[in-house]
Biotite code that builds the C-alpha atoms (Angstrom):
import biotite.structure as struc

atoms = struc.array([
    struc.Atom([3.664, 26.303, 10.806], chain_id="A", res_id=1, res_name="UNK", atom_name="CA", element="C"),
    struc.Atom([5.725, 23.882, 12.944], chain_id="A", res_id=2, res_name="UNK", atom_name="CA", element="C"),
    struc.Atom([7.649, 21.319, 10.632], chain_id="A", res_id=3, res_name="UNK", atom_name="CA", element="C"),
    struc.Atom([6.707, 18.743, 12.757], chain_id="A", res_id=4, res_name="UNK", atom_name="CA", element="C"),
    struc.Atom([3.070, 19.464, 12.343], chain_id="A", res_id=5, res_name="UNK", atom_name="CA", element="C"),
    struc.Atom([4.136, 20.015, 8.303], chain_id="A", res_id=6, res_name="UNK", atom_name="CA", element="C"),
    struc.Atom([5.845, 16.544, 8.071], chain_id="A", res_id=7, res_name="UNK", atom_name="CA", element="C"),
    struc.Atom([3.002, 14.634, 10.381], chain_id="A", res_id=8, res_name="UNK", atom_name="CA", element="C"),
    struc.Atom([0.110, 15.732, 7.817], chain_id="A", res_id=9, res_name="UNK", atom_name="CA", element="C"),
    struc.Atom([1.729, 14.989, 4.741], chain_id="A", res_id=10, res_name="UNK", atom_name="CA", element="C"),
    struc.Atom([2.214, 11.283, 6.253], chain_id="A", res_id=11, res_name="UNK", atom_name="CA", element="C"),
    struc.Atom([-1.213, 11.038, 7.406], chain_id="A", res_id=12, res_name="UNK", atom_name="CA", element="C"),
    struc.Atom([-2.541, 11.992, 3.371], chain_id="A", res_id=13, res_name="UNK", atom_name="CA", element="C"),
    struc.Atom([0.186, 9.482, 2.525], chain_id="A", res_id=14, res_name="UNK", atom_name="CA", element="C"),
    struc.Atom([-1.194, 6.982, 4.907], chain_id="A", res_id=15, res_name="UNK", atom_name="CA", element="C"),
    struc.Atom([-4.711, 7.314, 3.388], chain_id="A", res_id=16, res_name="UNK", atom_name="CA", element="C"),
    struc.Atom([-3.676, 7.665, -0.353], chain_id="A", res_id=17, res_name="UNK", atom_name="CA", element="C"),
    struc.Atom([-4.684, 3.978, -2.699], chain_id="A", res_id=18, res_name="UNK", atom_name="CA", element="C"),
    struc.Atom([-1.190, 3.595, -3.421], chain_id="A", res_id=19, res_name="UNK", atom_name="CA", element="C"),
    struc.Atom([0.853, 0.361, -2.821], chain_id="A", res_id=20, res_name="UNK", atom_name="CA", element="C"),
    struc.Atom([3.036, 0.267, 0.755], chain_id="A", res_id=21, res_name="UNK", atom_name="CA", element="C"),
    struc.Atom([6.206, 0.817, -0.805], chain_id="A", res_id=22, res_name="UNK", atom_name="CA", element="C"),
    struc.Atom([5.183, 3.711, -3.206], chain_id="A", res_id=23, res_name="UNK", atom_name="CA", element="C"),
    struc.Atom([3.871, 5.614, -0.127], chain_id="A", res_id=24, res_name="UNK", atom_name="CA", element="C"),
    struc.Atom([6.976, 4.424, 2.315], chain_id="A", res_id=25, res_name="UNK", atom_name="CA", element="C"),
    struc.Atom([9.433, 5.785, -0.470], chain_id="A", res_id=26, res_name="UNK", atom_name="CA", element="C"),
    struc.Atom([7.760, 9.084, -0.431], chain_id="A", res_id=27, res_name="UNK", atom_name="CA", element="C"),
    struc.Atom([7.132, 9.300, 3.413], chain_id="A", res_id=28, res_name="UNK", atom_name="CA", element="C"),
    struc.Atom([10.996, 8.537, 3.737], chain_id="A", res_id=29, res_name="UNK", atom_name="CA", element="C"),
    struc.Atom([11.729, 12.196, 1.404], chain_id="A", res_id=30, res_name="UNK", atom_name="CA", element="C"),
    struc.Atom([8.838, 13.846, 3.364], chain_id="A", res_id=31, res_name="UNK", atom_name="CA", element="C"),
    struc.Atom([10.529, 12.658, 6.757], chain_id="A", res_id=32, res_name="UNK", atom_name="CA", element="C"),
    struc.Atom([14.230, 14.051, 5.425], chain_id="A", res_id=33, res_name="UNK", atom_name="CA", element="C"),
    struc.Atom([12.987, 17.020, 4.629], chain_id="A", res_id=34, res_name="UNK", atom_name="CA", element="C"),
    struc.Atom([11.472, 17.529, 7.636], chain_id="A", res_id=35, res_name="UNK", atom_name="CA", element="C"),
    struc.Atom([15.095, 16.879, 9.634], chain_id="A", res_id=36, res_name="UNK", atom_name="CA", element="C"),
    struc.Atom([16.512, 19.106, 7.505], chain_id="A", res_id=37, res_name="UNK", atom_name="CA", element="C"),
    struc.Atom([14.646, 21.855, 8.220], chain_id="A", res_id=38, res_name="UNK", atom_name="CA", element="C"),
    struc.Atom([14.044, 21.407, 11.981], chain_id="A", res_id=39, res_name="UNK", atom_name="CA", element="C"),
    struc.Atom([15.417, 23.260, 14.491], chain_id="A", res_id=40, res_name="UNK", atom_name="CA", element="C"),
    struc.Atom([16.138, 20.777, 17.158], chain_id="A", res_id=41, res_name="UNK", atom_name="CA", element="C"),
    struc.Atom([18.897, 18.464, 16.783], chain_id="A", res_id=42, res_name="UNK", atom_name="CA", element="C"),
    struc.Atom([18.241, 15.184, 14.372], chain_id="A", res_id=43, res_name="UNK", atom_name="CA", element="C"),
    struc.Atom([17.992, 12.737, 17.477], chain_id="A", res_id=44, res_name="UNK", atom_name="CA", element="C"),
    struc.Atom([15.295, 14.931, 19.384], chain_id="A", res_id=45, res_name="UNK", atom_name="CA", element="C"),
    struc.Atom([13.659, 15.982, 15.808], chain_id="A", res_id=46, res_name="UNK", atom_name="CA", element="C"),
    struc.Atom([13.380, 12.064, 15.388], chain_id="A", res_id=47, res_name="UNK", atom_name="CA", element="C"),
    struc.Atom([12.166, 11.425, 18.382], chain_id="A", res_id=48, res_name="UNK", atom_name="CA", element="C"),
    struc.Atom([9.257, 13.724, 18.471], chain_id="A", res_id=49, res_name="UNK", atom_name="CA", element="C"),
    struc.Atom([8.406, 12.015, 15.746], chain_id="A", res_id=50, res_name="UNK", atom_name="CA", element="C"),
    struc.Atom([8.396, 8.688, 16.797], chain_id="A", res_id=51, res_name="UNK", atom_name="CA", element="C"),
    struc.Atom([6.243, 9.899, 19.142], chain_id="A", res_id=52, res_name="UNK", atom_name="CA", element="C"),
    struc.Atom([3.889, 11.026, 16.957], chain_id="A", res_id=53, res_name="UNK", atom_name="CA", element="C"),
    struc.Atom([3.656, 7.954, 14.494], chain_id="A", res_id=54, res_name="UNK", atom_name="CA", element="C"),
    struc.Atom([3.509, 6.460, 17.677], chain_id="A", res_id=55, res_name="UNK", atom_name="CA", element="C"),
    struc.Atom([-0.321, 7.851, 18.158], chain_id="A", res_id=56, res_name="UNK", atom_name="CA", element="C"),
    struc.Atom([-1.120, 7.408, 14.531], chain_id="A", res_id=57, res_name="UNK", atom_name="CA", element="C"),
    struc.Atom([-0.333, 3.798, 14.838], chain_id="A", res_id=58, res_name="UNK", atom_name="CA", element="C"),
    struc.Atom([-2.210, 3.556, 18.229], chain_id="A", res_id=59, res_name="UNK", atom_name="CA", element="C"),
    struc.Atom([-5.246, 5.627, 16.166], chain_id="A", res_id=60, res_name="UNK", atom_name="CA", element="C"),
    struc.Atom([-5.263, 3.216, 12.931], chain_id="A", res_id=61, res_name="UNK", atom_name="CA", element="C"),
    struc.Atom([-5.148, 0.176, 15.171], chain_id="A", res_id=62, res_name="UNK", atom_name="CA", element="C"),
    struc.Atom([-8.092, 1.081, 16.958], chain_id="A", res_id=63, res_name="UNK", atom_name="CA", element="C"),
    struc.Atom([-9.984, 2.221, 14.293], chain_id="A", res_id=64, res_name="UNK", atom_name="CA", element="C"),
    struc.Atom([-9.274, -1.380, 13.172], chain_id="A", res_id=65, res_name="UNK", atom_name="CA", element="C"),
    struc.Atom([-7.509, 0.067, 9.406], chain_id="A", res_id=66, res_name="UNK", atom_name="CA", element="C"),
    struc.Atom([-4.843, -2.585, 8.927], chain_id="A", res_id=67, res_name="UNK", atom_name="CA", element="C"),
    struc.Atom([-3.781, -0.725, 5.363], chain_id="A", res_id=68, res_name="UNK", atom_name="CA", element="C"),
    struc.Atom([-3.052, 2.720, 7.594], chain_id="A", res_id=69, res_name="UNK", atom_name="CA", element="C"),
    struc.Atom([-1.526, 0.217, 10.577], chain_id="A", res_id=70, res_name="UNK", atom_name="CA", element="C"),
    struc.Atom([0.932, -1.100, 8.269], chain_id="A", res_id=71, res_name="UNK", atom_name="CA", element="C"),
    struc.Atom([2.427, 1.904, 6.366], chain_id="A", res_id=72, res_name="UNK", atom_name="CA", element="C"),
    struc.Atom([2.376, 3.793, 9.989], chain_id="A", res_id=73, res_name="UNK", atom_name="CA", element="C"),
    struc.Atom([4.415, 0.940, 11.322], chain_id="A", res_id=74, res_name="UNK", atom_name="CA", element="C"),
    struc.Atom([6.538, 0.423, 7.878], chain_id="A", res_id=75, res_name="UNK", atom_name="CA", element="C"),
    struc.Atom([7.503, 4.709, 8.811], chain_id="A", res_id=76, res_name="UNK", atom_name="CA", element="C"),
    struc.Atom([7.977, 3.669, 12.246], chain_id="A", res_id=77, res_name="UNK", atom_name="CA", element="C"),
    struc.Atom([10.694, 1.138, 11.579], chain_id="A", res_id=78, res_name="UNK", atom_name="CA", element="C"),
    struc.Atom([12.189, 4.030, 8.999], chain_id="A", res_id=79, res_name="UNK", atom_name="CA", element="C"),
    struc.Atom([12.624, 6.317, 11.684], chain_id="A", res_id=80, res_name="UNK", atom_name="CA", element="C"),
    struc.Atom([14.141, 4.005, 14.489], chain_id="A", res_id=81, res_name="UNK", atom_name="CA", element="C"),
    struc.Atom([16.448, 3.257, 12.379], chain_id="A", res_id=82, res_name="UNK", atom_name="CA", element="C"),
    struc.Atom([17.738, 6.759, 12.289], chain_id="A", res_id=83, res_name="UNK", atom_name="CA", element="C"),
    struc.Atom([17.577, 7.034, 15.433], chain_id="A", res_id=84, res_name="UNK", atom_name="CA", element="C"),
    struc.Atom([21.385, 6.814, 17.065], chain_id="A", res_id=85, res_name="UNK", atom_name="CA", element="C"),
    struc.Atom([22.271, 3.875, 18.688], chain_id="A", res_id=86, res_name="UNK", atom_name="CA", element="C"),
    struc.Atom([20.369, 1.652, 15.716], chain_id="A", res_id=87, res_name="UNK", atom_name="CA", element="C"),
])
């Protein structure tokens, strides 16, 4: 299976799990370094297709009007621009 298609639904059971914010933010930060270290494409693009992704999931929660699955996508958001270089 692709890793980005590995890492993106372990976020989204994160995203709906009753957990507080920074419980599920610690553990989507591992899930999201595991995934770079086992992708093939270099770190930048690897992050970037995932931006991209959380990107739609954030676009999804806020118009499904879920401001608990809003916030942690947005919360992983903000993890993963800041790996991105340049930040």
């Amino acid at each position: 299976m692709d890793q980005l298609r590995v890492c993106m639904e372990a976020l989204r059971v994160l995203a709906k799990e009753p957990e507080a914010l920074v419980s599920r933010a610690i553990t989507a930060e591992r899930r999201i370094s595991e995934y770079l270290q086992a992708a093939l494409a270099s770190p930048a693009l690897s992050l970037e297709n995932l931006r991209a992704e959380i990107d739609g999931e954030i676009e999804r929660s806020r118009a499904e009007r879920n401001t608990r699955q809003s916030q942690f996508w947005i919360t992983v958001q903000e993890f993963v621009c800041s790996r991105l270089p340049g930040n």
